[in-house]
C-alpha positions as CSV (number, residue, x, y, z in Angstrom):
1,X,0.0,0.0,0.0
2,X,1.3,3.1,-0.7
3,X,1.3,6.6,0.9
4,X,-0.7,9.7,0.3
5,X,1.1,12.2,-1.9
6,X,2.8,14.7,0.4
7,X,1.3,17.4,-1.0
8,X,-2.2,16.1,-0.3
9,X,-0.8,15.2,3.4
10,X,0.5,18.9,3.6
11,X,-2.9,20.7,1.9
12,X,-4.8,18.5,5.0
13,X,-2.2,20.1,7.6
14,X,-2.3,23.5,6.2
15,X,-6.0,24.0,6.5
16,X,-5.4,23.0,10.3
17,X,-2.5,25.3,10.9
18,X,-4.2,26.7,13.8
19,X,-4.4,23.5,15.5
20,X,-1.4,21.3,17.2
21,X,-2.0,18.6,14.9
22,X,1.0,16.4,13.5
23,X,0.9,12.7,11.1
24,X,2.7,9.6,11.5
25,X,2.9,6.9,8.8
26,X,1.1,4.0,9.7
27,X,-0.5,1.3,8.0
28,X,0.1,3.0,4.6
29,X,-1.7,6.2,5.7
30,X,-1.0,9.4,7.7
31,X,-2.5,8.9,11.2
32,X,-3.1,12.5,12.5
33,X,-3.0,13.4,15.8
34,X,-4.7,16.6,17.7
35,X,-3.2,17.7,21.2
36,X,-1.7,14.4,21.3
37,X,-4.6,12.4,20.6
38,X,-5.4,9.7,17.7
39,X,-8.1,11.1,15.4
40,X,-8.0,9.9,12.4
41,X,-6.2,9.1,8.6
42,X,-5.2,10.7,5.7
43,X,-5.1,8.4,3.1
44,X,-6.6,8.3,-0.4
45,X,-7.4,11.6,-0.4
46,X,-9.2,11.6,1.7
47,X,-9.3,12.6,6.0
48,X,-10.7,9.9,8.1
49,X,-12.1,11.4,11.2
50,X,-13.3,9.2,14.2
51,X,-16.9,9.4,14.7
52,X,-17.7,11.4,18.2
53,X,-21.5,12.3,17.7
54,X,-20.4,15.6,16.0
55,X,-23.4,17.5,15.1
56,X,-22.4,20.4,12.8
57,X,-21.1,18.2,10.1
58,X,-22.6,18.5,6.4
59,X,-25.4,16.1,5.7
60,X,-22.9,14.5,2.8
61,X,-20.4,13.0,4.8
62,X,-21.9,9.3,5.8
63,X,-22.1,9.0,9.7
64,X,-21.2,5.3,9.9
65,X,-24.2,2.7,11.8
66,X,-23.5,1.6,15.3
67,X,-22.9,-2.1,13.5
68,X,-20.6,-1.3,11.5
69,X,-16.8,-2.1,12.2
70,X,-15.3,1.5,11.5
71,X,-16.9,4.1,13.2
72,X,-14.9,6.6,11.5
73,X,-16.4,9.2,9.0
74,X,-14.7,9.8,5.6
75,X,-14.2,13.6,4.7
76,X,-13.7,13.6,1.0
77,X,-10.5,16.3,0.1
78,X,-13.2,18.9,-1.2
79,X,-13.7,20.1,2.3
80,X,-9.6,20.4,2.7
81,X,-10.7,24.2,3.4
82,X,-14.1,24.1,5.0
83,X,-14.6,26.5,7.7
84,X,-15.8,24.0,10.1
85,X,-12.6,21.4,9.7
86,X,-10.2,22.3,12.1
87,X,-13.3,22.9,15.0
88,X,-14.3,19.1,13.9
89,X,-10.7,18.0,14.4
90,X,-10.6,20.1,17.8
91,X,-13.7,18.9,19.1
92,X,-12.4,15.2,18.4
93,X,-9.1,15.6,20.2
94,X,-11.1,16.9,23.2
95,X,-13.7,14.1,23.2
96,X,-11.4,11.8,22.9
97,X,-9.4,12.8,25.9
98,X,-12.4,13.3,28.1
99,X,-13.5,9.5,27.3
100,X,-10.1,8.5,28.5
């Protein structure tokens, strides 16, 4: 499996420049990491973000069923710069420390 481009990688990272986010490769993809936190992929072009009951999110991006086996939700790279991105990321890295 092969790795994003890194200019796809760095278009994801720019529109979250506000944010202390950082990747890793891992598993052929970008894991990316808020405050320290896991909260999703890059890979394929796309950012998978993990599924925290967000509420703000466009009515496009699939919300994943509680059967099925990734509760992630796929952000396809049209929304690199969508004003509600790097809150989205934000809000995950904080739920996700709060749930320990």
């Amino acid at each position: 499996m092969a790795y994003e481009d890194p200019q796809v990688v760095q278009q994801w990272l720019n529109s979250l420049n506000e944010l202390d986010v950082r990747v890793r490769k891992m598993f052929g993809c970008y894991c990316l990491y808020c405050d320290g936190q896991a909260v999703g992929w890059i890979h394929d072009g796309v950012m998978s973000l993990r599924e925290v009951g967000l509420n703000y999110l466009p009515a496009d991006i699939r919300r994943p069923g509680r059967d099925d086996r990734i509760q992630e939700l796929v952000i396809p790279f049209d929304y690199v710069n969508a004003d509600w991105l790097p809150k989205a990321v934000q809000d995950t890295a904080d739920l996700r420390k709060t749930q320990g």
